[in-house]
C-alpha positions as CSV (number, residue, x, y, z in Angstrom):
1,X,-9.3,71.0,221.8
2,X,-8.1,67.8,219.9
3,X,-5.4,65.8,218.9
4,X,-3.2,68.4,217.1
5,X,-0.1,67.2,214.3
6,X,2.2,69.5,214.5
7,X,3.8,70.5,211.1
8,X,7.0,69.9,211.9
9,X,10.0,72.6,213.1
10,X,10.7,76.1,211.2
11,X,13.5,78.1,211.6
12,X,13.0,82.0,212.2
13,X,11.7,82.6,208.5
14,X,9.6,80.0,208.7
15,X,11.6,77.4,206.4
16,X,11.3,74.1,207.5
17,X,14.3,72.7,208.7
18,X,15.5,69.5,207.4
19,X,14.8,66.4,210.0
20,X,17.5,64.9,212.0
21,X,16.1,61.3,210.8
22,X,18.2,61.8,207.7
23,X,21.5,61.2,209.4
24,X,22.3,57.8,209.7
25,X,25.9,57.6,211.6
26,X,24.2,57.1,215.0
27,X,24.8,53.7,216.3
28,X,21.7,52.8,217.9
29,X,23.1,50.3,221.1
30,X,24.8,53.8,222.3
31,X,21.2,55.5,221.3
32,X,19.5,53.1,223.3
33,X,21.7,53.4,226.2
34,X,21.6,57.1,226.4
35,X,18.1,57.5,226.6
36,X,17.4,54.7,229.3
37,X,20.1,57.2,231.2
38,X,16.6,59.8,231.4
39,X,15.5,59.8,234.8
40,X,12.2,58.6,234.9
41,X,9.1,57.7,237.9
42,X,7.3,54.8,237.7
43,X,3.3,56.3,237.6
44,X,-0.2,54.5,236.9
45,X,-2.2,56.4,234.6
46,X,-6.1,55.6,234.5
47,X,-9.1,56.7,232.8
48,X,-12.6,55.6,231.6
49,X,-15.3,56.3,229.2
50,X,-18.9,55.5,230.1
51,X,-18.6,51.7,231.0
52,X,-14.6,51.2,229.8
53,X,-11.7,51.5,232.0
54,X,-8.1,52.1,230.9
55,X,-5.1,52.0,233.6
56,X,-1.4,51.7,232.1
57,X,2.0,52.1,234.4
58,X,4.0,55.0,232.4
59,X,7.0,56.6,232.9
60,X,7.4,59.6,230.4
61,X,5.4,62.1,232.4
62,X,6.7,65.9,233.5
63,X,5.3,69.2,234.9
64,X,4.7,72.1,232.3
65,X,3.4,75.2,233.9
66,X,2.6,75.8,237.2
67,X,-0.4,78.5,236.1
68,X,-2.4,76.9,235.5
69,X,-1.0,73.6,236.8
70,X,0.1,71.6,233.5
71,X,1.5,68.0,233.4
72,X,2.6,66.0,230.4
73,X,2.2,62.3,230.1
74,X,3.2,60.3,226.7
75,X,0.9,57.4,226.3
76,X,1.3,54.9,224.0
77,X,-1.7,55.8,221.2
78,X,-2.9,51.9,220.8
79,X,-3.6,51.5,224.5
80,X,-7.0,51.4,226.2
81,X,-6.2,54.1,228.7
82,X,-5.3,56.7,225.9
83,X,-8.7,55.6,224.0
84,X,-10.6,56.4,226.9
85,X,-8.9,59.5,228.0
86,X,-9.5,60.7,224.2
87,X,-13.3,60.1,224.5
88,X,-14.0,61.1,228.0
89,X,-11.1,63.6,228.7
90,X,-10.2,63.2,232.0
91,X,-7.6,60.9,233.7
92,X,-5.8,60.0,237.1
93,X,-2.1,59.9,237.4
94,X,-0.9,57.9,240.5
95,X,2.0,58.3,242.4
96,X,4.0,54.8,243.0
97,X,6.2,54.8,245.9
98,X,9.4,52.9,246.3
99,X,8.9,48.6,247.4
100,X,5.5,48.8,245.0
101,X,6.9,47.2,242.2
102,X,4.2,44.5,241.9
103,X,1.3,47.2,242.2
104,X,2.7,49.3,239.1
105,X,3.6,45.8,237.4
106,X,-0.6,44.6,237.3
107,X,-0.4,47.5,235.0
108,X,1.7,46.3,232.5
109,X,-1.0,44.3,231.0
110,X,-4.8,44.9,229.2
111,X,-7.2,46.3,231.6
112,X,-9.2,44.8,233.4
113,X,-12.3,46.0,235.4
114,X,-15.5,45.1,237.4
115,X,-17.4,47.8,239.6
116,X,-14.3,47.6,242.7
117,X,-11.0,46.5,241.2
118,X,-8.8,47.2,237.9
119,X,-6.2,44.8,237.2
120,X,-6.8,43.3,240.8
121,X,-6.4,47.1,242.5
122,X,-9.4,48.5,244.2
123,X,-10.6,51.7,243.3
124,X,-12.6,54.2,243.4
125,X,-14.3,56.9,241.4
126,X,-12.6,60.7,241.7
127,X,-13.8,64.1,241.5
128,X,-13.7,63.7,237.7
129,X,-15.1,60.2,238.0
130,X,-11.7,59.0,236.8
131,X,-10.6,56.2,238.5
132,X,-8.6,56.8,241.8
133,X,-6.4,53.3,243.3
134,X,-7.1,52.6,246.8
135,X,-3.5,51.4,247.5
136,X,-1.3,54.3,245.8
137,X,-0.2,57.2,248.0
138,X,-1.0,60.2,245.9
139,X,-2.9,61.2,242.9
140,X,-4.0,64.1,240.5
141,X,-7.3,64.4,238.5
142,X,-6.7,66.0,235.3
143,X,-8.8,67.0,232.7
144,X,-7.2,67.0,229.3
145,X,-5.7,69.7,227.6
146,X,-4.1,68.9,224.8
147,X,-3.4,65.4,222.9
148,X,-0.1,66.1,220.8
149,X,0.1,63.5,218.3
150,X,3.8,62.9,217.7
151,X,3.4,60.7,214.9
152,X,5.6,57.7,217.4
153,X,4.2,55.3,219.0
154,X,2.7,57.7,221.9
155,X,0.8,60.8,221.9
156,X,2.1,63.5,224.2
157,X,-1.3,64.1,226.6
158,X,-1.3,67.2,228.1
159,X,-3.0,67.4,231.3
160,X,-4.7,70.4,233.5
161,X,-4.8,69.6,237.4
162,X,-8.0,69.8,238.7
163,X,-7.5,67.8,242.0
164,X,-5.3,66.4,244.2
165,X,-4.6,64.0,247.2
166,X,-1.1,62.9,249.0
167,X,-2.3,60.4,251.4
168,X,0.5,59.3,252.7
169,X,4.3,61.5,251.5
170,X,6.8,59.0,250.0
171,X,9.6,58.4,248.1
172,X,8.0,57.7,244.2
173,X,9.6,54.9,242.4
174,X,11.4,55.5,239.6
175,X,12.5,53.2,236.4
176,X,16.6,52.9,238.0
177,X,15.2,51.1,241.2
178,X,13.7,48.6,239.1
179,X,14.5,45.8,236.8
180,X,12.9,47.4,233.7
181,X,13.9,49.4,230.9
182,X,11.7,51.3,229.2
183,X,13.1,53.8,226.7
184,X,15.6,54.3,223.8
């Protein structure tokens, strides 16, 4: 399965319905401040392909289906994580807990590997051979599913659990307990 474009909505008969992009009354401050309302965790996503490593801290990630075990995870399409995921189709999605701000932060800029560390975090090589970090308290391998691309600035990835591992049960960080805004 590939990246997929959807054709846009259709109501019941199959005419498209016209695009809510055409109204321009919204003001978009109030926009903005809406959607950073979304509750949303603080997660490390990582990946490679061959010899290249992608890792990213995202936040737009949700369960779909419990059979078989679904999650969705919008990455941002010009990232290195989602080029590697795209070639090699698998991935990691870590857990952060609450006081890690500064491990999920290392992932706010371009990766950065060697054979132990990315972005400074050691790791590990998973089931998958996606790359698991040694200092997060959970994780799930994924293979990918689905790429969605939403024609935004991220693709919706949709990911089948294949593994996972709760070293340690915590309380996960999410984007309110920080000093970030991401969204809007």
């Amino acid at each position: 399965m590939g990246i997929s474009r959807g054709s846009g909505l259709k109501d019941r008969i199959g005419e498209p319905i016209a695009r809510l992009s055409r109204v321009t009354a919204m003001d978009a401050k109030v926009r903005q401040k809406t959607l950073r309302m979304l509750s949303n965790g603080v997660y490390v996503l990582t990946s490679r392909s061959e010899d290249r490593y992608g890792a990213a801290t995202v936040s737009w990630v949700s369960q779909v289906s419990f059979k078989p075990p679904l999650i969705m995870v919008a990455v941002r399409r010009q990232s290195n994580v989602f080029k590697c995921l795209a070639q090699s189709r698998i991935a990691a999605l870590h857990i952060v807990a609450v006081g890690q701000h500064e491990t999920a932060r290392r992932f706010f800029f371009p990766t950065r590997a060697n054979c132990t560390t990315i972005n400074g975090e050691p790791f590990a090589q998973g089931r998958t051979a996606a790359p698991i970090l040694a200092n997060l308290p959970a994780h799930v391998e994924c293979q990918v599913e689905r790429i969605v691309d939403t024609e935004g600035d991220h693709a919706v990835v949709i990911l089948q659990v294949v593994e996972a591992e709760c070293r340690e049960p915590v309380r996960p960080l999410t984007i309110a307990e920080t000093p970030w805004q991401y969204g809007g």
